[in-house]
C-alpha positions as a Python dict, from the first residue, in 0.01 Angstrom:
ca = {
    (1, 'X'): (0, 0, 0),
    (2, 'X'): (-286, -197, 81),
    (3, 'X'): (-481, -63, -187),
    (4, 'X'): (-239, -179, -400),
    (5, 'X'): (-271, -510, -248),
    (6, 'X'): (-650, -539, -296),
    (7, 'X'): (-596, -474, -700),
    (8, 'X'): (-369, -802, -690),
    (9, 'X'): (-40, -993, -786),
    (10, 'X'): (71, -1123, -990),
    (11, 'X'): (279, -1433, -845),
    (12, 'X'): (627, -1476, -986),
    (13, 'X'): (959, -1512, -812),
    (14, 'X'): (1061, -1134, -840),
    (15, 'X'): (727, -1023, -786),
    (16, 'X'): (699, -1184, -451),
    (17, 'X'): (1029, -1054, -319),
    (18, 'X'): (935, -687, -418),
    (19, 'X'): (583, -751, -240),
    (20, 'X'): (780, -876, 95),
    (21, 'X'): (1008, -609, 130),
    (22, 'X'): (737, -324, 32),
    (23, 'X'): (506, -503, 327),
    (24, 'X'): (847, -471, 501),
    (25, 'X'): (922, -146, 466),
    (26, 'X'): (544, -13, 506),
    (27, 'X'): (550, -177, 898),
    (28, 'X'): (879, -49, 1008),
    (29, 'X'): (797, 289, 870),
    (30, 'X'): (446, 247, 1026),
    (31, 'X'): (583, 170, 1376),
    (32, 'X'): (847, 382, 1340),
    (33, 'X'): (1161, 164, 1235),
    (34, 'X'): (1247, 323, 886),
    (35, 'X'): (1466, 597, 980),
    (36, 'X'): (1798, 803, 804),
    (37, 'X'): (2099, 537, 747),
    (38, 'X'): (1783, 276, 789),
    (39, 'X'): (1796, -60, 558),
    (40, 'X'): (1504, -25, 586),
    (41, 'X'): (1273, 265, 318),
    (42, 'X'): (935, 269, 144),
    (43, 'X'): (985, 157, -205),
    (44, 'X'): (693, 364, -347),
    (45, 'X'): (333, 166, -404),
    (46, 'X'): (358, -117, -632),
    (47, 'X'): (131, -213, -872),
    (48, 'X'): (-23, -577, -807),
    (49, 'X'): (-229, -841, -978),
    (50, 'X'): (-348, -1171, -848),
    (51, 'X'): (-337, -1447, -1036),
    (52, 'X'): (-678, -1641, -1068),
    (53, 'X'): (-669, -1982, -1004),
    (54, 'X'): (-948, -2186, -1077),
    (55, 'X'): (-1031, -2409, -751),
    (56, 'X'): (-1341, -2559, -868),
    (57, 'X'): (-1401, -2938, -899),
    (58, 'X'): (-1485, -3099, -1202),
    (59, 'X'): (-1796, -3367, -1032),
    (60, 'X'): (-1930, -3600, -1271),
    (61, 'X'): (-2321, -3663, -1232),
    (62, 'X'): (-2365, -4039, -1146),
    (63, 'X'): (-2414, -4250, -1431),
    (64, 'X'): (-2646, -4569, -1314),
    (65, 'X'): (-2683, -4921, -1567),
    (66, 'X'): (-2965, -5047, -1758),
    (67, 'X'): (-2967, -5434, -1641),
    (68, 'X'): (-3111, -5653, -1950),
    (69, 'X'): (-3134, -5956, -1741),
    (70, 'X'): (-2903, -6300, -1822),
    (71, 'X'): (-2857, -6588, -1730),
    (72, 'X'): (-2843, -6854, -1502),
    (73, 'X'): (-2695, -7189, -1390),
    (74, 'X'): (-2838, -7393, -1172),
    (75, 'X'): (-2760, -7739, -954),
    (76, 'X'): (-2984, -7936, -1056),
    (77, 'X'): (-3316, -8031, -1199),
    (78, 'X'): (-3645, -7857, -1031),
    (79, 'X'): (-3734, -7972, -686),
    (80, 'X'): (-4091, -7933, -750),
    (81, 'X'): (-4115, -8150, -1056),
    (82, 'X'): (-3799, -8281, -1179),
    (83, 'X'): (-3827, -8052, -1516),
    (84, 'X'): (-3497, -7836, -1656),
    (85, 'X'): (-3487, -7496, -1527),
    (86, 'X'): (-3567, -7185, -1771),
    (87, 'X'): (-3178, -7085, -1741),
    (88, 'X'): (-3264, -6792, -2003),
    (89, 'X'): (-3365, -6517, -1803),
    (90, 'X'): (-3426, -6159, -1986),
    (91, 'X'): (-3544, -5878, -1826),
    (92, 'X'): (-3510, -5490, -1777),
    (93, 'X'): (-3391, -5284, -1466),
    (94, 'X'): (-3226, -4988, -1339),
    (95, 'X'): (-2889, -4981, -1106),
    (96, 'X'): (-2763, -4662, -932),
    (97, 'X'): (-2470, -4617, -722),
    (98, 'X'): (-2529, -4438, -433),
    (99, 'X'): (-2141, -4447, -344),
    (100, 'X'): (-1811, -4596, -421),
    (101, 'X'): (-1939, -4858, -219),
    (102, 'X'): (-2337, -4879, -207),
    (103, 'X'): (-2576, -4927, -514),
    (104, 'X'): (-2946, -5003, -521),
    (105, 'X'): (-3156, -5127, -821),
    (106, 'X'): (-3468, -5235, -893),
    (107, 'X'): (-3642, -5431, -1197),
    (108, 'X'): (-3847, -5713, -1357),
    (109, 'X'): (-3693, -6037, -1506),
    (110, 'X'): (-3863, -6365, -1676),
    (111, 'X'): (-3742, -6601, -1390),
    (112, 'X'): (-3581, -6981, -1362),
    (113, 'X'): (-3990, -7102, -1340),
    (114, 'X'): (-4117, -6872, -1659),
    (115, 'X'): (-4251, -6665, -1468),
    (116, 'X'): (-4196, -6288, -1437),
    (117, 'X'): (-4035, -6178, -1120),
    (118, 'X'): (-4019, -5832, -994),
    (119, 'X'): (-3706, -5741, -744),
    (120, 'X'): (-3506, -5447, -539),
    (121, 'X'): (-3219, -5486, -423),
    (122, 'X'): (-2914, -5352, -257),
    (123, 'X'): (-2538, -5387, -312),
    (124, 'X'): (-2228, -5322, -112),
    (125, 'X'): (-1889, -5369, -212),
    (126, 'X'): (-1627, -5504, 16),
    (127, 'X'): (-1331, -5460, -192),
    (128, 'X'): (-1239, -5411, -546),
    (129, 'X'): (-1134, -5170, -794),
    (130, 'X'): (-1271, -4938, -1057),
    (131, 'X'): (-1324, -5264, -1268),
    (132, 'X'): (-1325, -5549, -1077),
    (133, 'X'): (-1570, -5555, -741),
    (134, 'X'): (-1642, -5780, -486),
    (135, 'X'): (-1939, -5769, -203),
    (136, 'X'): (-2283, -5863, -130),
    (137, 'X'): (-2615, -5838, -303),
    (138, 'X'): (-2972, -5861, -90),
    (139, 'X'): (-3293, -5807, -229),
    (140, 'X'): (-3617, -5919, -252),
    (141, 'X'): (-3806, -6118, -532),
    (142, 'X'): (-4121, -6188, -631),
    (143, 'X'): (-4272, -6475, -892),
    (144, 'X'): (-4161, -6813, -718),
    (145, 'X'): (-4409, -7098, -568),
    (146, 'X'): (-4221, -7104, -241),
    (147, 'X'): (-4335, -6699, -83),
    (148, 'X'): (-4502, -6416, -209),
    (149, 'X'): (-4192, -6237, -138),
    (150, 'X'): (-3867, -6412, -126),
    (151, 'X'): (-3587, -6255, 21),
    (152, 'X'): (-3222, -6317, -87),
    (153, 'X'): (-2844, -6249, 16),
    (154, 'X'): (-2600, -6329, -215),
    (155, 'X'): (-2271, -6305, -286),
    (156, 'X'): (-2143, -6081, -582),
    (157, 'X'): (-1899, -6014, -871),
    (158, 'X'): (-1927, -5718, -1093),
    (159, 'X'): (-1701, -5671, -1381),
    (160, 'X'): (-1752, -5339, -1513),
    (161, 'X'): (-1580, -5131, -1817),
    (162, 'X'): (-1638, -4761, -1947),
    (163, 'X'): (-2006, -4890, -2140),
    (164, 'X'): (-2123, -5219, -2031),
    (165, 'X'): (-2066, -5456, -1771),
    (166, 'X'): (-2139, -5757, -1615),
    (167, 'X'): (-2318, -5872, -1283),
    (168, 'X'): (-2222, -6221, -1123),
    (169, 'X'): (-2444, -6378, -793),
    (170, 'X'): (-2460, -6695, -644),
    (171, 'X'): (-2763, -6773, -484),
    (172, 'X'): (-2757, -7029, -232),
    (173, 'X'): (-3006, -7302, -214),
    (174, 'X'): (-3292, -7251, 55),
    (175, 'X'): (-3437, -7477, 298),
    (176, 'X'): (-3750, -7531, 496),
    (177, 'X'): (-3788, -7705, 764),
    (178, 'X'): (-3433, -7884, 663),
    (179, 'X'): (-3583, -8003, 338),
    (180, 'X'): (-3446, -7829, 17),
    (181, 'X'): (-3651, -7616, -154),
    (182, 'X'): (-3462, -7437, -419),
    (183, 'X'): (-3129, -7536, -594),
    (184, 'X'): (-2782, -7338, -601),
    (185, 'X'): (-2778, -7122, -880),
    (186, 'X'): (-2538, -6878, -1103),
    (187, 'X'): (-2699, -6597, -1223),
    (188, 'X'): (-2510, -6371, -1506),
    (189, 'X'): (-2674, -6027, -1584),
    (190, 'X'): (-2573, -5782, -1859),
    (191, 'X'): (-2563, -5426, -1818),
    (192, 'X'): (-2528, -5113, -1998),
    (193, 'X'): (-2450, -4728, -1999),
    (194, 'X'): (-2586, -4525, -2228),
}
């Protein structure tokens, strides 16, 4: 019986009812149960095959975006010298998502001064869906007047489809020692799957 067990079964509605009242049978016989005028008797070994069922996952590899820099909106005129703002900001990164919820990314843009501006930066997402996702951006910059290294936290709206998406942050305006040193700005980024 239990050899017959080992080669399988195969799982249908008659099947399983067979397999029951062989096991049956086999234990009360075993222990001593089956006997003449019994309702209980060995059926004779059956002949069993499992059914294979596939229980493997199908796990996509993560699939990060090529950033191709934007643009951006800002407040106001520049601080420093009362000029427009380069608000035409191109530029090439990478962004991977750790998680559902984290992503990191990393890259080099032509920034709001003409200059180029190196930056990493984190992302989590507070809420949102597959397309539409809310949270927080920090990172930290390089290429302005004000630091070496400017850090940032800003608040962020991704829009995101099957190929392409797009990146929304607001960037507060910083101060230094209560004087403004830096306007509010909207920054727009384009990004792509390939």
């Amino acid at each position: 019986m239990f050899n017959a067990i080992q080669k399988g079964i195969e799982m249908n509605a008659s099947n399983v009812v067979k397999c029951l009242l062989a096991c049956a049978a086999t234990v009360f016989s075993v222990g001593g149960f089956a006997s003449e005028g019994s309702d209980f008797e060995m059926i004779g070994p059956q002949e069993v095959a499992i059914e294979h069922v596939d229980y493997s996952l199908e796990i996509k590899p993560k699939q990060g975006w090529v950033t191709l820099g934007g643009l951006s909106k800002h407040d106001g005129k520049r601080l420093d010298n009362g000029q427009d703002y380069n608000e035409i900001n191109p530029g090439l990164g990478y962004e991977y998502p750790l998680d559902e919820k984290w992503s990191i990314s990393a890259g080099v843009f032509h920034n709001s001064f003409s200059k180029p501006s190196f930056y990493v930066a984190g992302f989590r997402q507070l809420f949102g869906t597959e397309t539409y996702r809310f949270g927080v951006s920090g990172g930290l910059f390089t290429g302005y007047a004000i630091s070496t290294i400017v850090p940032n936290l800003m608040p962020t709206f991704m829009y995101e489809r099957e190929r392409w998406g797009l990146n929304f942050f607001y960037s507060p305006s910083l101060r230094r020692g209560g004087e403004r040193i830096t306007n509010n700005t909207l920054i727009v980024q384009l990004k792509v799957k390939f």
